[in-house]
DOPA-201765 format. One line per 4 residues: for each residue x, y, z of C-alpha. Coordinates in steps of 0.05 Angstrom, whole numbers, plus 5000, padded with zeros to 4 digits. Example, Ala and Ser with C-alpha at 12.3 -4.5 7.8 and 13.67 -1.06 7.14 Angstrom:
5246 4910 5156 ~ 5273 4979 5143 $
//
This chain:
5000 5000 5000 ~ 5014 5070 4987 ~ 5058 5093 5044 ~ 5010 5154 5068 $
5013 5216 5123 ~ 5012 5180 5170 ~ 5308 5282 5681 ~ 5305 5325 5722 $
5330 5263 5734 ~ 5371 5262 5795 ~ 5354 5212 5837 ~ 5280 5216 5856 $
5259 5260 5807 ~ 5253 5268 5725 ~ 5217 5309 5677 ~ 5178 5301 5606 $
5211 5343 5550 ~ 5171 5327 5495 ~ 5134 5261 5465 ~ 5156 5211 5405 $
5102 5239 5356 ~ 5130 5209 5295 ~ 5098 5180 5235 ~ 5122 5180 5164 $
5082 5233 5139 ~ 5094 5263 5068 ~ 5114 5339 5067 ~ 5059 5384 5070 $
5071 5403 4990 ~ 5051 5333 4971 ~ 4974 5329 5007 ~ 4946 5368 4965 $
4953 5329 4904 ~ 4953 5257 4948 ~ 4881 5291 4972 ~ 4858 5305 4902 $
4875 5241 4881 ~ 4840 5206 4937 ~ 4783 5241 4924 ~ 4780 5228 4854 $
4788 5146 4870 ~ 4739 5143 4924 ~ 4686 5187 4885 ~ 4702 5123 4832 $
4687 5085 4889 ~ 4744 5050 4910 ~ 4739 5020 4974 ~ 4813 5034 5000 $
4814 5106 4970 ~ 4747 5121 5009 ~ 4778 5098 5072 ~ 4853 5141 5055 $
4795 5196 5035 ~ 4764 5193 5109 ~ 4842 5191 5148 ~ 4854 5257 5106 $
4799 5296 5127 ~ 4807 5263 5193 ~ 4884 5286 5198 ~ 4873 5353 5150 $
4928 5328 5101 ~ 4912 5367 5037 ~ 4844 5396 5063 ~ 4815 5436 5124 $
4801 5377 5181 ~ 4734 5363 5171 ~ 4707 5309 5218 ~ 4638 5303 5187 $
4666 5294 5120 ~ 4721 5226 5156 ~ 4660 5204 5184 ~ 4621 5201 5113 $
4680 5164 5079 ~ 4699 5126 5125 ~ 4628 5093 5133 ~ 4625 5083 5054 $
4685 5045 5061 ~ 4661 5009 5130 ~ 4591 4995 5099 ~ 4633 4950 5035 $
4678 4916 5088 ~ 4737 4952 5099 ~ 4760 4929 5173 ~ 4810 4990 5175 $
4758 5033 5162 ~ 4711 5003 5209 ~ 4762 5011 5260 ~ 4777 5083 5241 $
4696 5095 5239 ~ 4694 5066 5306 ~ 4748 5105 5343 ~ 4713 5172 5311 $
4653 5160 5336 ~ 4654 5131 5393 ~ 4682 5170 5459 ~ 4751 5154 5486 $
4749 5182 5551 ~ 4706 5130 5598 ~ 4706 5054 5600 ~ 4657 5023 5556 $
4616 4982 5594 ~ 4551 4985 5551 ~ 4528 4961 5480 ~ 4532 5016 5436 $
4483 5024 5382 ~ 4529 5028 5332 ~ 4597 4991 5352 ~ 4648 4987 5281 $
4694 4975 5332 ~ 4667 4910 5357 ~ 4653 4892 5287 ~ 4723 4891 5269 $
4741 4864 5334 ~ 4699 4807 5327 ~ 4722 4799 5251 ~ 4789 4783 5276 $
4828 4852 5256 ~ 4887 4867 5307 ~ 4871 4941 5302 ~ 4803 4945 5333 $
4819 4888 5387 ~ 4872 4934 5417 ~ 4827 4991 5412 ~ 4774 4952 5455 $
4830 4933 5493 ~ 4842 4997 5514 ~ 4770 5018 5515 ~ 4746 4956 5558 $
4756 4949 5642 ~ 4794 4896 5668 ~ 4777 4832 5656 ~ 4745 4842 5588 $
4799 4892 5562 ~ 4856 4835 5590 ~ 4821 4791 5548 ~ 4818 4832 5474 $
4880 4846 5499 ~ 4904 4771 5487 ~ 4860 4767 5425 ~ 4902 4829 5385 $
4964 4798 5399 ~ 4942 4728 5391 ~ 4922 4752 5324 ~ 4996 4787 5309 $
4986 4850 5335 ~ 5060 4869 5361 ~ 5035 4931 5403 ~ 4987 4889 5437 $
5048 4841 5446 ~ 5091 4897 5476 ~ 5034 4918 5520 ~ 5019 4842 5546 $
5100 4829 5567 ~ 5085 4881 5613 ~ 5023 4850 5648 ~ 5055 4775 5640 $
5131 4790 5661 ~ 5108 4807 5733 ~ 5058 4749 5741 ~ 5078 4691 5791 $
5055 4647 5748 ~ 5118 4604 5712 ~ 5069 4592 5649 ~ 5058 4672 5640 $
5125 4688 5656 ~ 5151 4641 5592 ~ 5093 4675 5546 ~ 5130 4751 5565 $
5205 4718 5550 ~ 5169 4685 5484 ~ 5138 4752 5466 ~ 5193 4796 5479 $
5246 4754 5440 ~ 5192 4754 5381 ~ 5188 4835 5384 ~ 5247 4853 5426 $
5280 4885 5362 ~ 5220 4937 5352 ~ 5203 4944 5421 ~ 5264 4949 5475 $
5219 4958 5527 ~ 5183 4883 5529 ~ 5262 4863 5532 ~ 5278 4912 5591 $
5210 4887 5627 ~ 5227 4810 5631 ~ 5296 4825 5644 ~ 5273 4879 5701 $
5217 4823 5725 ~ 5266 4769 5727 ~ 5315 4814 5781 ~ 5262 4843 5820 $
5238 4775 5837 ~ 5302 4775 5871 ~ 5312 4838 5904 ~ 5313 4846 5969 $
5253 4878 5999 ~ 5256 4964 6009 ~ 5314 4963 5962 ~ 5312 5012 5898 $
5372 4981 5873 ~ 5355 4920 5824 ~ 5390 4856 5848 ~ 5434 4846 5787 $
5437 4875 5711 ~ 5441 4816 5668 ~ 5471 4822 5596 ~ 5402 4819 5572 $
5374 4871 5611 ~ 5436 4920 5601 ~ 5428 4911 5527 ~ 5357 4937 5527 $
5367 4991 5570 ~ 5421 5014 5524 ~ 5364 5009 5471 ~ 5308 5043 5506 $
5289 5112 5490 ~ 5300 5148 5555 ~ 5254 5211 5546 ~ 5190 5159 5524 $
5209 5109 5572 ~ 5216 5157 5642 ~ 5156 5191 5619 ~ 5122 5134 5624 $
5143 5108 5686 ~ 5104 5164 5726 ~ 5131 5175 5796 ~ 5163 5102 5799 $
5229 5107 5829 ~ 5242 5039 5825 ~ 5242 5036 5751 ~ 5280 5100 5741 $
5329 5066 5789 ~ 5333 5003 5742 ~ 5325 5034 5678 ~ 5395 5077 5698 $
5423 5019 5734 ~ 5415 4977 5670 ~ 5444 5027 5620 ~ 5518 5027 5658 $
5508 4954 5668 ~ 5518 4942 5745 ~ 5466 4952 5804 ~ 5482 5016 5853 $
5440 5022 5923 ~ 5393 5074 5926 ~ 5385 5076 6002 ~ 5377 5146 6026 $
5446 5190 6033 ~ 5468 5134 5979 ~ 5506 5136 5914 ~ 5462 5183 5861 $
5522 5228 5844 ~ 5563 5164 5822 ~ 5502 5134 5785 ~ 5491 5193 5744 $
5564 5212 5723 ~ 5572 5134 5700 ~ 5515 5138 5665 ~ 5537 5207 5627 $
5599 5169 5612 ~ 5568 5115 5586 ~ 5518 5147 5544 ~ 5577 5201 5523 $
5619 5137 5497 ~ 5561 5111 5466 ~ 5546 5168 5433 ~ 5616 5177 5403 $
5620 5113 5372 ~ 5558 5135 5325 ~ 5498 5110 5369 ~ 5443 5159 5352 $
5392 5131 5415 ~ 5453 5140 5465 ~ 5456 5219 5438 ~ 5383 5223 5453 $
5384 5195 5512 ~ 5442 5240 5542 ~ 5420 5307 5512 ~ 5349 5286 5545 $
5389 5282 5612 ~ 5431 5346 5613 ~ 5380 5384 5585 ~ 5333 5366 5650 $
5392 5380 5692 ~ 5403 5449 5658 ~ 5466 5429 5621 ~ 5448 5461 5561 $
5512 5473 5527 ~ 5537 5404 5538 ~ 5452 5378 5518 ~ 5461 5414 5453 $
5527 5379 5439 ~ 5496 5316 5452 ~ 5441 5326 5419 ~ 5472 5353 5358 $
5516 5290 5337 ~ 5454 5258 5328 ~ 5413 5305 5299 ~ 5463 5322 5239 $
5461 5237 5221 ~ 5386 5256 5220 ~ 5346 5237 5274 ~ 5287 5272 5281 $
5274 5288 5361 ~ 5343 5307 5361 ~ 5336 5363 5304 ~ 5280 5389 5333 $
5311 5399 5408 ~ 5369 5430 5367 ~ 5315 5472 5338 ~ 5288 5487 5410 $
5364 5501 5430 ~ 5370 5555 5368 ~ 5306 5591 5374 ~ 5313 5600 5464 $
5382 5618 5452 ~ 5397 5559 5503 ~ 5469 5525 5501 ~ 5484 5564 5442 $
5473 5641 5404 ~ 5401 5651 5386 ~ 5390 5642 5317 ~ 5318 5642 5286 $
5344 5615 5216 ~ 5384 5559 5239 ~ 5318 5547 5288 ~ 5271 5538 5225 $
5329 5495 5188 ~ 5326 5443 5238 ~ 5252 5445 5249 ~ 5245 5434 5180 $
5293 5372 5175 ~ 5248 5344 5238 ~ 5185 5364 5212 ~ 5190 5345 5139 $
5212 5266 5176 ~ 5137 5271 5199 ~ 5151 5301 5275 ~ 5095 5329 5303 $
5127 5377 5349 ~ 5166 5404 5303 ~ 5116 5413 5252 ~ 5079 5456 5302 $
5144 5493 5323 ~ 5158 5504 5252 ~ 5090 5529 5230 ~ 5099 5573 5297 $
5158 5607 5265 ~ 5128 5609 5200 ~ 5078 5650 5230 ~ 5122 5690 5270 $
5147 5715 5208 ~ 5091 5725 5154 ~ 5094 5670 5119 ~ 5031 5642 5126 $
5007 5605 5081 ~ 5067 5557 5089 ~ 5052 5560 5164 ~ 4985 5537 5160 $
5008 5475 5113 ~ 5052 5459 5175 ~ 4999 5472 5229 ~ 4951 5435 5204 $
4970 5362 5208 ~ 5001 5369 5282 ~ 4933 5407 5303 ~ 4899 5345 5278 $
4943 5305 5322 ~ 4925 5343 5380 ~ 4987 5379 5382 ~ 4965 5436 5429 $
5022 5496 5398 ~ 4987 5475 5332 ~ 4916 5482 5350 ~ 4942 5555 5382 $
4968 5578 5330 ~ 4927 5563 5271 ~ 4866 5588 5304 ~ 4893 5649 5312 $
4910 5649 5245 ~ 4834 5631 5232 ~ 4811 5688 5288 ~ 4860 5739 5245 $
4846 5716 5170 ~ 4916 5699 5162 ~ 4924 5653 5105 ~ 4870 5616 5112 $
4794 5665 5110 ~ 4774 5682 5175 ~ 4729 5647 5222 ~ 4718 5652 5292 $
4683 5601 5308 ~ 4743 5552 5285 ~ 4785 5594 5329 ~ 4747 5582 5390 $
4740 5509 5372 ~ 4812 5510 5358 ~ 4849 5545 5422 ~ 4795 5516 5462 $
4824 5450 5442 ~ 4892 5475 5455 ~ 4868 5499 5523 ~ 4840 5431 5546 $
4770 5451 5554 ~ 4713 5406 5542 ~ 4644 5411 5578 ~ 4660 5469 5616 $
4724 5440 5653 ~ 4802 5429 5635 ~ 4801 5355 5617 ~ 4835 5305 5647 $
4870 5273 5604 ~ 4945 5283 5630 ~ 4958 5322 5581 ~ 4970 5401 5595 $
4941 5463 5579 ~ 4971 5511 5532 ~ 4974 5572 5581 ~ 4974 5619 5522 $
4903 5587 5496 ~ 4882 5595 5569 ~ 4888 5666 5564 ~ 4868 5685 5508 $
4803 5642 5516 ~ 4799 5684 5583 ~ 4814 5758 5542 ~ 4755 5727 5488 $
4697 5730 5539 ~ 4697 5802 5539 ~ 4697 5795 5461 ~ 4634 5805 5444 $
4653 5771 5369 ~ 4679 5708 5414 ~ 4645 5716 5482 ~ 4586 5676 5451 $
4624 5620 5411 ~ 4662 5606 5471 ~ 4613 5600 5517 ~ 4582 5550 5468 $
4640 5509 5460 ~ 4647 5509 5536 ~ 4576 5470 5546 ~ 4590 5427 5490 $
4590 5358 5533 ~ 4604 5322 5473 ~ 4671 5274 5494 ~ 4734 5284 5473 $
4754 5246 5407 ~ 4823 5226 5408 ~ 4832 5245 5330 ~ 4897 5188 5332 $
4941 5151 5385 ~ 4969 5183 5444 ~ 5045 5215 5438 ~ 5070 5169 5481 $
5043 5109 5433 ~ 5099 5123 5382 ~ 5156 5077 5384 ~ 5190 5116 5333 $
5242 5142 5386 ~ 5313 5182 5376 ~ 5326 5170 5306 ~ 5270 5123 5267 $
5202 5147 5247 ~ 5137 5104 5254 ~ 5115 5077 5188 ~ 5033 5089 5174 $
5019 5053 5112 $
//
């Protein structure tokens, strides 16, 4: 198929950057014609066009994002059989944001699930309580889903029993290569079975696990992990190969200068995930000169997150000289790889300095993936009539996005608020162009549709992006 668009850490404590949002999209020049010509082959009613037609308007590649419009195509496509589409219908339609634990009049999801497609089991996976979700769960990667796979090692690698423990080792040696962190959980499971009991330190770093912790994308992985010490612990402890207690007044200071010098080496020798990983350190402890150094021998053998931080590191004028032009040239070489946060940043810049039509090419795509500087930005674009005609009620529907606000309340969804969108949204109600739409949008109690996967769902890490054929 048609490949389409697509801490602080010291000791106790670590910090999210940014997420791996990064699929192999094509460069904002090409949707416009890959959108004409899915239009013209789903008008001609081609089943697979009509479903490319729907992700399109869904994702605003080559078009304005038009939900109705996904929904229409995507239920021609669902209606002849399509199981991606059904899938795709099903995750549009249907809220994200609650447990499903009623029949739904109209479930595509289920459909597909219950037809066997790997897709829509995970989704009802994810959808589902515990025990029904456990069990889709099994049924996605029983029917080759490796994401499901990666998400069951997780669940099986700390079970007591021997017969669940084999199914995570089986699992993780079958996806291990795509998905370091199945390897790291066995190997972790396997040594905290044997560590001693208050102990942060694991109680020994086999080869296995210190070869997938040298794999593991740091910034995903301790995002992840929450306010787990332990795993932060073991995750470190596993890069520089060796446990190190973690017993109060104990040895952080030693941990975290061999692990610098192990990235560091790493790093040297040409491994792009071991640049990531240290520039994702320093930079959380405020060693930006040394960060962008780090960060910059990886991104100049291309890797995407890496560009973009040096694209951060440019623009904030940290560890280096400001430099807006530089900024844009390595937001560019992250964006046109398919990054979302560097699409936004670039479209940001774009913006920033008139050019907006090329801007709003850029903004669109990462506001359809929820990208919250995106959704800023290009409604105020749409509030102003800046390359695109103007239209307030987009706007509000835009920033409020950005803002978090659904139903009247910041939603929960662990994912922050765009303080700029708050304010403005707070400056609009004494707009009396905006005061109206926005209190409109604010009593909206429609849920939240999660337009595609979460950030953190991308394994494309340091240096490889996702593929989304």
């Amino acid at each position: 198929m048609l490949n389409r668009a697509v801490c602080s850490l010291l000791l106790l404590n670590f910090a999210l950057i940014g997420c791996a949002e990064v699929e192999a999209n094509k460069r904002p020049r090409d949707f416009a014609a890959l959108f004409a010509q899915d239009r013209g082959e789903a008008e001609a009613g081609d089943v697979q066009a009509q479903y490319r037609l729907g992700r399109d308007y869904e994702r605003a590649l080559g078009t304005e994002q038009d939900l109705e419009s996904a929904e229409q195509w995507y239920r021609k496509a669902a209606e002849a059989g399509d199981l991606a589409a059904m899938t795709a219908l099903g995750n549009l339609i249907q809220p994200k944001y609650y447990l499903r634990d009623t029949v739904l009049k109209e479930d595509w999801l289920l459909r597909a699930a219950d037809a066997g497609y790997a897709e829509a089991m995970l989704a009802e996976a994810h959808y589902r309580a515990f025990p029904a979700g456990r069990d889709w769960l099994e049924g996605a990667a029983a029917a080759g889903s490796p994401e499901a796979k990666a998400e069951l090692v997780q669940v099986l690698a700390r079970s007591k029993s021997l017969e669940e423990q084999s199914r995570a080792e089986a699992y993780s040696a079958e996806i291990g290569r795509d998905f370091p962190n199945a390897l790291f959980a066995v190997e972790l499971a396997k040594s905290m079975r044997e560590r001693p009991t208050g102990k942060f330190s694991v109680y020994e770093v086999t080869p296995g696990m210190h070869q997938a912790a040298l794999r593991l994308d740091v910034e995903e992985t301790m995002g992840g992990a929450g306010s787990y010490a332990y795993y932060t612990f073991a995750v470190l402890q596993g890069v520089i190969g060796h446990p190190i207690s973690m017993d109060p007044g104990g040895n952080g200071a030693v941990l975290r200068a061999e692990v610098h010098g192990t990235l560091r080496q790493r790093a040297e020798h040409g491994d792009l995930q071991s640049s990531c990983n240290l520039g994702f350190l320093l930079d959380n402890e405020k060693d930006y000169a040394n960060a962008f150094s780090a960060y910059r021998i990886a991104a100049v053998k291309g890797a995407p997150r890496a560009a973009y931080h040096l694209g951060l590191y440019y623009r904030d004028g940290r560890g280096t000289d400001r430099d807006s032009v530089k900024a844009a040239e390595w937001f560019r070489r992250a964006a046109e790889q398919g990054y979302i946060p560097a699409q936004a940043a670039l479209g940001a810049q774009l913006m920033n300095d008139e050019d907006y039509p090329e801007a709003v090419q850029w903004l669109r795509p990462a506001a359809a993936r929820d990208n919250p500087l995106a959704q800023y930005s290009l409604g105020l674009l749409y509030r102003n009539g800046l390359g695109v005609p103007r239209n307030n009620a987009l706007a509000v529907t835009l920033i409020s996005k950005a803002a978090r606000v659904w139903g009247g309340e910041i939603e929960v969804s662990g994912r922050p608020a765009w303080p700029d969108a708050v304010a403005w949204l707070e400056k609009g109600k004494s707009d009396p162009d905006l005061a109206p739409l926005i209190d409109q949008f604010a009593v909206n109690k429609a849920p939240v549709r999660e337009f595609l996967p979460d950030a953190n769902s991308a394994k494309g890490g340091c240096g490889t992006p996702v593929r989304n054929d």
